[in-house]
N, C-alpha and C positions, 0 to 999 in steps of 0.2 A: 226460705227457698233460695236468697240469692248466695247464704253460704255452701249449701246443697249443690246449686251450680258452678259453685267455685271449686268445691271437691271433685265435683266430673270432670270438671274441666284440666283440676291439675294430674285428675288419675289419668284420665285422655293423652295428657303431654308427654305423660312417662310412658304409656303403652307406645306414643308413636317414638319417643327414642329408641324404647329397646326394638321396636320394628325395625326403624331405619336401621340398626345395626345388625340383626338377622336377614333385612333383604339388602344392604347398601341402597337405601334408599336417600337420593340427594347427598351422596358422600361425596366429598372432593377432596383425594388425596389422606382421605383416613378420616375426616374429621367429620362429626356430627351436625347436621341445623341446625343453628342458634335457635335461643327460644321463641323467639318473635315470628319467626320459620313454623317451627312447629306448631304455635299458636295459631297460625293461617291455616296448615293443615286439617286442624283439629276441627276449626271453624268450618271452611269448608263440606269439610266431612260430615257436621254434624247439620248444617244448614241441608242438605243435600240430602239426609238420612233422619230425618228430624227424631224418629221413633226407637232410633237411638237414646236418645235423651228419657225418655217415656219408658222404655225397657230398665236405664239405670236405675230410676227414683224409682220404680216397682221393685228391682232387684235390692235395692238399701231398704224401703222400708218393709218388705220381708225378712230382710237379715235382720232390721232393728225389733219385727214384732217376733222373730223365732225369739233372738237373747232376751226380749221383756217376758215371754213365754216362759223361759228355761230357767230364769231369775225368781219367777213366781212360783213357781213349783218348788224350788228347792225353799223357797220360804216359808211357801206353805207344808212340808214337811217336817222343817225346824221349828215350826211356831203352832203345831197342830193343838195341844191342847189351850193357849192362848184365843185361837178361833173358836175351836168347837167346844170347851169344857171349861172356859175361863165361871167361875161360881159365881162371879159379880154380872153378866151380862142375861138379861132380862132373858126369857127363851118364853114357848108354848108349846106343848105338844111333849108325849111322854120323854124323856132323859133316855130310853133303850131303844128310839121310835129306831126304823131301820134305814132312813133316811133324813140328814138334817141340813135344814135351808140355813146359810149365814147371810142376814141383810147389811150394810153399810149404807143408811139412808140421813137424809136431812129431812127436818119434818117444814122447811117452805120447799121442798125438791117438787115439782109440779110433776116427776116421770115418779118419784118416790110415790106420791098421794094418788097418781094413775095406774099402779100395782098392785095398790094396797088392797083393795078389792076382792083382785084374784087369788090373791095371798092369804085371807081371808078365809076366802071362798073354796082354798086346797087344802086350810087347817080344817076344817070343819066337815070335808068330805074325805077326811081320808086318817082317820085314826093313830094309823104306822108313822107320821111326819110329825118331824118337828124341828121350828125355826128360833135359831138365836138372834136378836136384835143387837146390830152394835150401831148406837149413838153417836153418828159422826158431821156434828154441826158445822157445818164450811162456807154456811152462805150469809153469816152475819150476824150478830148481835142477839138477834130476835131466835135464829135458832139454839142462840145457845139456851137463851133464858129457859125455851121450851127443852131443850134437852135435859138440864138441871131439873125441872120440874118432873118429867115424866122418871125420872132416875128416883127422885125423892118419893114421887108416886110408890115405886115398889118398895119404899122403906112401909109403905100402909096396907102392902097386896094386892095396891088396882095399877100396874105395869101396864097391863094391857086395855083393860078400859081409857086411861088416859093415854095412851101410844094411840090406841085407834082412833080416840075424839080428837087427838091433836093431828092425826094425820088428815084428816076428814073435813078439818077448818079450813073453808074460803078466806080470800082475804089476807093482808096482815097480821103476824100472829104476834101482837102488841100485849103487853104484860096483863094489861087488863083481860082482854082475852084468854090468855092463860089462865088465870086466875078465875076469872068465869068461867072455864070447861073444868077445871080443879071442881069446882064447886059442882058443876053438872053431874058430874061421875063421885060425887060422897065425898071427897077429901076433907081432911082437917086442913084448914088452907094454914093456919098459924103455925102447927107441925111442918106443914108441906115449907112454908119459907122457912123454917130455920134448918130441914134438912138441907134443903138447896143452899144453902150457905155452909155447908159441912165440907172442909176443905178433899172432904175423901171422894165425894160424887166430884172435883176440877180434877182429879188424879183419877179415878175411873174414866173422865172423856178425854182427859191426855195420852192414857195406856190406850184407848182406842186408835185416837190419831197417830200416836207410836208404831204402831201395829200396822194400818192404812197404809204409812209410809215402807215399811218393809215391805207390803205386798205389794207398792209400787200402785197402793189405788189413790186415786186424786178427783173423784168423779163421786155422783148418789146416781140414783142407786148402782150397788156392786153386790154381786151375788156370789156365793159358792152354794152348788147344787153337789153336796156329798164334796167329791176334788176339782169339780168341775167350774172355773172360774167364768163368771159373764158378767159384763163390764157394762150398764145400761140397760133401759128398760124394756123388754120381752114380752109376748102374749102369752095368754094363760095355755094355751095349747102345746107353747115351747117350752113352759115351766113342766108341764106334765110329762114331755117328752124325757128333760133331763130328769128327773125326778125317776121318771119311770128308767133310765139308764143308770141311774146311781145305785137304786135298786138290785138292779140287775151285776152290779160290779161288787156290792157288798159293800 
């Protein structure tokens, strides 16, 4: 914030030279107010107009979320089949559905495991949808473990069994844990470790985070509704809404 207000303040100083020099403001003899001059004006000014200040940092950080806008678009453009068609990332719901969710979750994200429900709950009533899982572990050690697992999971075809019992886990998700829900949903757990050590599932959750970084996501959950990016977690009535808009757009 306080480089924020150093930037208004030094844009402020340049506005009030080129003023003084369109109104002759405080000239004498041609010459311009020193800066120390103008720095009192500016102050003044903004002391006196406080909502001045509250207008700038709205006007910046609209300019700054149009270009994070206009940056993400053009990336999700360049990177479309990476998101929507990448063959390595887990998906449910037909391959032609006419609608496809992209999640960007961490399975300790507490707004990830308060989604998951809904999400759920949209695969299951609505046939035409279908959502790609990308595995994006950013909260620690423990998510990675479980990432690695649930990735190895789809080396045995339960992807989704183990996604939804790990998303579903109260608590710490401590290796034992894992390994106990492994077990809860069939796995070969001796298969399951030596997939998770297959150097190819740390380069599947690196091209994830690769990817993340280009859309500029740094957050769980992050969704794409068709092209429709949303950034945190939403209720099931606003998933239906975009869905039902994505839809509608083809």
């Amino acid at each position: 914030m306080r480089l924020v207000g150093l930037a208004i303040l030094s844009a402020a100083i340049g506005a009030a030279a080129a003023l003084a020099v369109v109104l002759g403001l405080g000239l004498h003899g041609g010459a311009l107010p020193d800066e120390a001059a103008l720095r009192q004006i500016v102050r003044d000014t903004l002391t006196a107009e406080p909502q001045l200040v509250v207008g700038a940092l709205q006007a910046l950080d609209q300019q700054r979320q149009a270009a994070s806008d206009s940056a993400r678009m053009a990336a999700v453009a360049a990177n479309k089949d990476a998101i929507y068609a990448d063959p390595n990332s887990p998906s449910v719901g037909p391959a032609n559905a006419s609608v496809t969710i992209v999640e960007f979750f961490d399975y300790r994200c507490p707004y990830c495991k308060r989604v998951a429900p809904d999400i759920a709950s949209l695969l299951a009533g609505d046939p035409d949808l279908r959502i790609v899982y990308k595995e994006f572990p950013i909260l620690g050690p423990e998510s990675l473990v479980a990432s690695r697992a649930a990735l190895a999971a789809q080396r045995q075809g339960k992807y989704r069994e183990m996604h939804e019992a790990l998303i579903a886990q109260k608590g710490e998700l401590t290796d034992e844990e894992i390994m106990a829900t492994a077990q809860s949903v069939g796995l070969d757990i001796e298969r399951l470790k030596t997939d998770m050590d297959d150097p190819a599932v740390m380069e599947q959750l690196q091209q994830v985070h690769n990817l993340a970084q280009t859309l500029n996501i740094d957050g769980t959950p992050a969704f794409f509704f068709g092209a429709h990016f949303v950034g945190g977690a939403i209720s099931v009535d606003q998933m239906k809404q975009l869905i039902e808009q994505a839809r509608q757009q083809g």
